[in-house]
C-alpha positions in Angstrom: -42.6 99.5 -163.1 -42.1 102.5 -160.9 -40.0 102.2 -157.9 -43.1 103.3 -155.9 -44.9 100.1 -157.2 -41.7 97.9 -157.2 -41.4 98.5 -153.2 -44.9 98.1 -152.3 -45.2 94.5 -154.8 -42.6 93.4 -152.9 -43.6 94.3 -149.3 -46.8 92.2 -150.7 -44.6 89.1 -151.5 -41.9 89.4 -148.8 -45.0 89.2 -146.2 -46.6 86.1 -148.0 -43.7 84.2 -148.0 -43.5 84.7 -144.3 -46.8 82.5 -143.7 -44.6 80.3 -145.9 -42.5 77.4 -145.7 -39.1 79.5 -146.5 -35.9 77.2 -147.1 -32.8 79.2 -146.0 -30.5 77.5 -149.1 -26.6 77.5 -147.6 -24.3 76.0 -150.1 -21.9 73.6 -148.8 -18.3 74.7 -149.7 -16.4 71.4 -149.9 -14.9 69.9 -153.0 -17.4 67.5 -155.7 -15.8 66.0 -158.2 -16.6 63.2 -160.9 -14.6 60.7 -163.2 -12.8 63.7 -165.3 -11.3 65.2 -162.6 -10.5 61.9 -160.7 -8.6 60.9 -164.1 -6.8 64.1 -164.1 -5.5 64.3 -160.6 -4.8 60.2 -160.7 -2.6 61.2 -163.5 -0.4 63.4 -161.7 -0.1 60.8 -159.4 3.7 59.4 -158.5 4.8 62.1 -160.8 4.3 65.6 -159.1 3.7 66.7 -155.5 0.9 68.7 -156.4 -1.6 68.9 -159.6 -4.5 71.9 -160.6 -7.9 70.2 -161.0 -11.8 71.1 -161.1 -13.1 70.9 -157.6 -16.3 72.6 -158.4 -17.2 70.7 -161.8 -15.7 72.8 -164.4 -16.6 76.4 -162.5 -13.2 77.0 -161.2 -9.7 75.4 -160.3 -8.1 74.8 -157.5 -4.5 72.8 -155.9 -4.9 69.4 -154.6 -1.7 67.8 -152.9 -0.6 64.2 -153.8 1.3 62.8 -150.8 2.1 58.6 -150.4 -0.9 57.0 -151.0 -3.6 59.8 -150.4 -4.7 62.9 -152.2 -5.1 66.3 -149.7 -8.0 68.2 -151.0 -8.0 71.3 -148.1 -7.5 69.9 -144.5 -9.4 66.3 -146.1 -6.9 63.1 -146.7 -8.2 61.0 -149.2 -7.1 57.5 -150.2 -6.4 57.3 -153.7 -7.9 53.8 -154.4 -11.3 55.9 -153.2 -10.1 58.5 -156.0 -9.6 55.2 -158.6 -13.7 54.5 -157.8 -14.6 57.4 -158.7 -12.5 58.2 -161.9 -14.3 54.6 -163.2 -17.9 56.2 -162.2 -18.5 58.0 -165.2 -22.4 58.8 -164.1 -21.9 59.5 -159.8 -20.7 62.7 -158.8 -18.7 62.2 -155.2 -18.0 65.3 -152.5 -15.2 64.9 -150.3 -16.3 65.3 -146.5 -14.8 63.8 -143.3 -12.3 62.2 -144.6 -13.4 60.5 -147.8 -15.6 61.0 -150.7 -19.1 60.6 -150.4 -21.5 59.6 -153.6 -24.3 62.6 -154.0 -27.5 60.7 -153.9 -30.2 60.0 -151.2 -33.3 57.1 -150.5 -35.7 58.6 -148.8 -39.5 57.9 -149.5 -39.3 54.9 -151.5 -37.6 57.6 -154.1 -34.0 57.5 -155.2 -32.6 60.6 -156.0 -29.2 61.3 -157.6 -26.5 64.0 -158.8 -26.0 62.7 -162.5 -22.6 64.0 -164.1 -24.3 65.8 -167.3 -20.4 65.9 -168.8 -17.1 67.2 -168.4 -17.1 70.1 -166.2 -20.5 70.5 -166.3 -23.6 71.4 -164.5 -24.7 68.1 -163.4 -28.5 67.0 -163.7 -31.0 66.1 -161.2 -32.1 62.2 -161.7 -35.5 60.7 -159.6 -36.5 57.1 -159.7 -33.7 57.0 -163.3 -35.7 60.2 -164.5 -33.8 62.8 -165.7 -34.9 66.5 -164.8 -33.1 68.0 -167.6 -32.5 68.0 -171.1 -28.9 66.0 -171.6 -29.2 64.7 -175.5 -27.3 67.2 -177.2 -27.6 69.9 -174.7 -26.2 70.7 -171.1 -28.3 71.3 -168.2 -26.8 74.8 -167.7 -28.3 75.5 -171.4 -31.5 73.8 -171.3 -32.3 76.5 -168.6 -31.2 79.2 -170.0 -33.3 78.5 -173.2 -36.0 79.0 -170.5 -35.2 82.0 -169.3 -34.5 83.6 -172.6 -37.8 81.9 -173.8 -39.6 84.2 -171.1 -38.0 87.5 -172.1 -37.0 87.7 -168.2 -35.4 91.5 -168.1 -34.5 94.2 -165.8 -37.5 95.2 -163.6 -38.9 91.8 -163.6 -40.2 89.5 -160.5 -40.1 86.2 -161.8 -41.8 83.5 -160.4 -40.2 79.8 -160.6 -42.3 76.8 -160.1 -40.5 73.3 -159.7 -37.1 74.6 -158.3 -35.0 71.4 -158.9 -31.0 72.4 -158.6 -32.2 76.0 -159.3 -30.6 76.7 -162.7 -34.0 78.8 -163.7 -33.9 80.8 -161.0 -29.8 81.6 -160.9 -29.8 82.2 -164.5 -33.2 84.4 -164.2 -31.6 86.8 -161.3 -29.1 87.7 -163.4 -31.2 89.6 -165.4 -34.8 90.4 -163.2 -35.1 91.9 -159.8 -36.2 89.5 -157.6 -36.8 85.5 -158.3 -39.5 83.8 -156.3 -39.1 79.9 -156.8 -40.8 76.9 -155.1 -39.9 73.5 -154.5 -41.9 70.7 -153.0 -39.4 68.2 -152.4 -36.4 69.1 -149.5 -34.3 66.1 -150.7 -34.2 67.9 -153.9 -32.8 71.0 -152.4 -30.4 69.3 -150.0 -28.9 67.7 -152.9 -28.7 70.9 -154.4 -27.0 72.6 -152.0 -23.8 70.2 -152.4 -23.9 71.0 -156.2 -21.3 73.6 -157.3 -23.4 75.0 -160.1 -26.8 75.9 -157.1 -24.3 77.6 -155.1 -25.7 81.2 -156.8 -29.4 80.1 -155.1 -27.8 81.9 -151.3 -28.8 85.2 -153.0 -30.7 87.9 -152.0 -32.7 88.1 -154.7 -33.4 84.7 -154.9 -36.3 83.4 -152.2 -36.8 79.8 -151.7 -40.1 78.3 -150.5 -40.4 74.4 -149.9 -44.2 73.6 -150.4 -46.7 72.4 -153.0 -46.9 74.7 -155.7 -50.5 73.8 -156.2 -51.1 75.2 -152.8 -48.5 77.7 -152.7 -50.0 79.7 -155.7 -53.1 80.5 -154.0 -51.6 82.1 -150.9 -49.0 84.8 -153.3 -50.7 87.9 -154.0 -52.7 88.7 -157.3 -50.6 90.0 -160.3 -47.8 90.1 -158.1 -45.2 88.8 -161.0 -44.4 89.9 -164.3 -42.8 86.5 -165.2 -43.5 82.9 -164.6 -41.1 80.1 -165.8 -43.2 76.9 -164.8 -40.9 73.7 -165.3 -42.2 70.5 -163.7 -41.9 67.2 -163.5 -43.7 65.1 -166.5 -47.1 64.9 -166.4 -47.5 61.8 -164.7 -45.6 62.3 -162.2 -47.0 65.6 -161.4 -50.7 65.8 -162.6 -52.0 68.2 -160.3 -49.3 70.8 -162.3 -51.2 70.4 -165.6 -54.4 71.0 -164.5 -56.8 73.9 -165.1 -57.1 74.7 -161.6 -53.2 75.1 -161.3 -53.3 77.5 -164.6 -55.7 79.4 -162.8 -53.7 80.0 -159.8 -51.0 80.9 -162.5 -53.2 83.2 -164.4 -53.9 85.0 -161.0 -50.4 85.5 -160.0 -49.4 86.7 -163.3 -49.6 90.7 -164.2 -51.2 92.0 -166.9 -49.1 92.1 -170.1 -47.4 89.1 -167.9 -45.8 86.3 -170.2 -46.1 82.9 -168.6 -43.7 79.7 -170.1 -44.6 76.6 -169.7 -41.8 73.6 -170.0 -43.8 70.1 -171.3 -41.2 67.9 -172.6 -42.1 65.3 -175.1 -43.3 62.8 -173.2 -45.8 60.0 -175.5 -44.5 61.3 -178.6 -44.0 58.0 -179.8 -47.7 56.6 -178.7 -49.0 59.3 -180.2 -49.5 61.7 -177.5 -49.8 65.5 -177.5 -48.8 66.8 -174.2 -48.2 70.4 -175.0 -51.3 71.0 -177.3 -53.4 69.8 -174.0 -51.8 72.1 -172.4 -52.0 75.0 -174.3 -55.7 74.3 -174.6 -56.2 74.5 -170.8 -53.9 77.2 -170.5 -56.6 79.4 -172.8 -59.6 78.1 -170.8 -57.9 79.3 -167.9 -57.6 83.0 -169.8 -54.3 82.8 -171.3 -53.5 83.4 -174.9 -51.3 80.4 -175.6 -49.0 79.1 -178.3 -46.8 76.0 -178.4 -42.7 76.4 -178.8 -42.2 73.1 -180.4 -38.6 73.2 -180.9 -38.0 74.2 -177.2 -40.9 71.7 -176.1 -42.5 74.5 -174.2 -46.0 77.1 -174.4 -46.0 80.4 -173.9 -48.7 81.9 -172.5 -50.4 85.3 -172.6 -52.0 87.2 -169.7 
């Protein structure tokens, strides 16, 4: 793509997004830690005046202070029976704020949403109503995406388009290698959670744009062939029907540029009752106008424009 046509594709986007609903991400910069490092500084305890641990799950390290019966993360004194909670949570991820350590979940909706620790030092996963939102068996959260990403050839020069947000590991591990990531979540909760994770922090990008709306209507209001990529990950089909339909692919297939490679994420769900997700899929996928073939050991399609 010539820089001529990059400019103008993206003066096209910039000024749909604007009739959008844009989320301004700001990641909050305070300490979240779960059992491991709650172990590790409880350790230290009654031994040392100060001990390194993970404050940012496994990204970095920083000092924490042990003083009397309290542990000084920054200008925050926590107690350190709080701490001995935690380090017997092995599933809760906790951030320290005002004081004290505060469990990452929210209720709102008649929906519970959680920060699930993945494992040690970790991206953590995103868990709705005891639903996971990434692979965990076997595989970290972190790595599930960027099988995705890799899946969809995303390179230099692309403008990727990210359906289904989540914590926003597609679209921080796609901007590391395209030009500009469009991504679009429906639920704020989601992305309010997110912004307390450690591992969304690389979402306050400038080549990242957030917009919180319905992908099913947001994908009619984007410009025509206005992405060279599309990474569509949402949540199981019935949860989110209206993301498996022909209509929606149709949308897709609009979006998408010619030569455009589209990959679609389906899980496994029904295996067991004998159910075929993905080959549905890839079957509406073509009577939308895509060339389609099923990834089975990534439990994705990719699509053809």
């Amino acid at each position: 793509m010539s820089e001529a046509a990059y400019i103008f594709l993206m003066s096209s986007i910039r000024e749909a997004v604007l009739l959008l609903n844009r989320f301004d991400f700001k990641h909050r910069r305070v300490p979240v830690i779960g059992c491991e490092a709650a172990r590790h500084i409880l350790e230290a305890f009654g031994k040392q005046e100060r001990v390194e641990a993970s404050l940012d799950l496994g990204i970095s390290r920083g000092e924490v202070l042990l003083r009397g019966d309290v542990v000084v993360f920054g200008r925050d004194e926590v107690a350190v029976e709080e701490l001995r909670e935690v380090a017997e949570d092995k599933r809760s991820l906790y951030a320290v704020v005002d004081g004290g350590l505060a469990k990452l979940w929210a209720e709102r909706g008649g929906h519970l949403y959680k920060l699930v620790n993945a494992g040690a030092y970790t991206a953590p996963t995103l868990e709705i109503d005891g639903i996971h939102m990434h692979r965990i068996s076997g595989i970290t959260p972190w790595r599930d995406s960027l099988q995705k990403v890799k899946l969809a050839r995303v390179g230099r020069g692309d403008v990727v388009l990210d359906v289904c947000t989540g914590l926003g590991y597609t679209a921080e591990l796609a901007a590391r290698r395209a030009r500009y990531i469009l991504t679009v979540e429906k639920d704020d909760v989601v992305l309010e959670l997110a912004e307390y994770n450690p591992w969304s922090r690389w979402l306050e990008s400038d080549k990242i744009g957030i917009v919180l709306g319905d992908a099913a209507e947001v994908i009619w209001k984007l410009p025509e062939e206005s992405f060279t990529r599309i990474i569509h990950d949402p949540p199981r089909l019935s949860i989110a029907g209206e993301l498996y339909g022909i209509e929606f692919y149709q949308g897709l297939y609009r979006v998408l540029a010619s030569g455009g490679l589209l990959v679609h994420y389906t899980g496994a769900p029904g295996r067991r009752r004998g159910k075929d997700v993905a080959r549905g899929v890839a079957e509406r996928l073509r009577r939308a106008g895509f060339e389609a073939k099923l990834v089975r050991e990534l439990y994705a399609v990719v699509a053809y424009k």
